[in-house]
N, C-alpha and C positions, 0 to 999 in steps of 0.2 A: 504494500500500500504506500501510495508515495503522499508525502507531507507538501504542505505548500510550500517549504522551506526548501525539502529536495527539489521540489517540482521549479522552483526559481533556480534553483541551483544547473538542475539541469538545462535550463530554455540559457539561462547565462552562460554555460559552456558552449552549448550548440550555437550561440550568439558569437562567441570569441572565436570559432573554430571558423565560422563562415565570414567576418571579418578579412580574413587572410583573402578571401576571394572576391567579394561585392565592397561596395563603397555604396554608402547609404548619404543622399542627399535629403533634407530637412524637405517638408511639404512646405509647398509654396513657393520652392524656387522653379525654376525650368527644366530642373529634369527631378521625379518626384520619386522617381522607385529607387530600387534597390538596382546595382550595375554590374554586370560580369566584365571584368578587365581581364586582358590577357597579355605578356608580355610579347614585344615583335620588337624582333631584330634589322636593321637597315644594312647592309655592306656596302661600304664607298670603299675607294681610292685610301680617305683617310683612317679607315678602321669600321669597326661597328657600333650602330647607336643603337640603346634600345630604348623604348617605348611603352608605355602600359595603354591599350586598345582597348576601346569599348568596338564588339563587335554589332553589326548592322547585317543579319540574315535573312532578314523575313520582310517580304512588300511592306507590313507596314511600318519597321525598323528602317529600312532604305527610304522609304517616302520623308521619315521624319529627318534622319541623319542629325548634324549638329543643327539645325532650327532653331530658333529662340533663345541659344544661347550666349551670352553677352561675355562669357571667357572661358576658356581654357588652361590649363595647368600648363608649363613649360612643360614637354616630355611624355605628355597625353596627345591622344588620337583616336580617331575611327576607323575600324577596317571595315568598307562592304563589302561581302559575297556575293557577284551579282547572280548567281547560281547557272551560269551557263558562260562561253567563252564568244564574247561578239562587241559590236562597237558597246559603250557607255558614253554619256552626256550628264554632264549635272548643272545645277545653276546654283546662286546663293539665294532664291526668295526666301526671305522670313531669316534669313543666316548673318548674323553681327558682329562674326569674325571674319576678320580675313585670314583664308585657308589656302596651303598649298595642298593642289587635289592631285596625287600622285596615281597614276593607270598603273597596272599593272598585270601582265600574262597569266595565264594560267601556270607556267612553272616558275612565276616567282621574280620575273628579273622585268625591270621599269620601264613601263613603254614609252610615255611622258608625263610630262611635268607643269600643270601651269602653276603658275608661283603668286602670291599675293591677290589670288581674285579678292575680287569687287563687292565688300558686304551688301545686302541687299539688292542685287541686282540680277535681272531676270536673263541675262546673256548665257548664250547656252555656251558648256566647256567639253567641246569633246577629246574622246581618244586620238589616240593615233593607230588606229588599227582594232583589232581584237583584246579583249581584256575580260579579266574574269574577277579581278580585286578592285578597287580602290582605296586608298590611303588618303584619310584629309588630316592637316597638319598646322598648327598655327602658320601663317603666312613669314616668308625668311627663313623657316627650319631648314629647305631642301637646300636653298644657299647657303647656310651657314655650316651648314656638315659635306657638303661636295656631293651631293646628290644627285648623279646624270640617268639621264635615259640606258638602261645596260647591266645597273645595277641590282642586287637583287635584295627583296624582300623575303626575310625568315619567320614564318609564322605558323604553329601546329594547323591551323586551317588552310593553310596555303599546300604543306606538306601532303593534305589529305587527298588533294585532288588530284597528284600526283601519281597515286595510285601506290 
């Protein structure tokens, strides 16, 4: 029979332990749930950067992407899965960063790069070719670490596609 004392005991461990994995935003800001991050690795010229990713897999994850929000962490980002390997387009509506939107292949290495888009603005970004990921990035990241087209992105969801 568990006591409420165990029973807090217990919801308080299972609280710490999931900690390690979600980042809990306060209600009422612009992103209100609970968030699964995952680390991803960049490979430049100069070394490796990593990054903690909130991941974007599901139409209506991808539709929202960073929307609404008014900042970003240094070091943070989001990966979409666009769940299939073909052009991608995104735009900033409703988006208050400026984001470097990185393409990326289906095996992982940088198609392009636009750098510094445009917050709020409805101009479409596309690929260069076929793409199966996208990376958005505070705006200046992809410059300031040497980030070319060629490059490759390391991420257990990127790995998975790879067969």
């Amino acid at each position: 029979m568990r006591t409420p004392v165990l029973t807090a005991l217990l919801l308080a461990a299972a609280l710490a332990g999931a900690a390690a994995t979600f980042t809990w935003t306060a209600p009422g800001t612009a992103q209100e749930a609970a968030v699964l991050r995952t680390e991803l690795v960049v490979e430049t010229a100069a070394g490796p950067h990593t990054f903690s990713v909130e991941l974007a897999a599901t139409p209506a994850e991808r539709a929202k992407g960073l929307m609404d929000r008014h900042e970003m962490a240094p070091g943070h980002g989001m990966l979409f899965d666009m769940g299939s390997n073909a052009p991608a387009t995104f735009w900033m509506k409703n988006t208050y960063l400026p984001l470097d939107i990185i393409f990326i292949r289906e095996d992982g290495t940088v198609a392009n790069i636009a750098h510094r888009t445009t917050p709020l603005s409805e101009a479409l970004v596309p690929s260069e070719g076929n793409v199966r990921f996208v990376l958005e990035l505070n705006g200046g990241t992809a410059e300031r670490i040497g980030l070319k087209p060629g490059d490759r992105v390391v991420h257990p969801r990127i790995a998975a596609t790879r067969g």
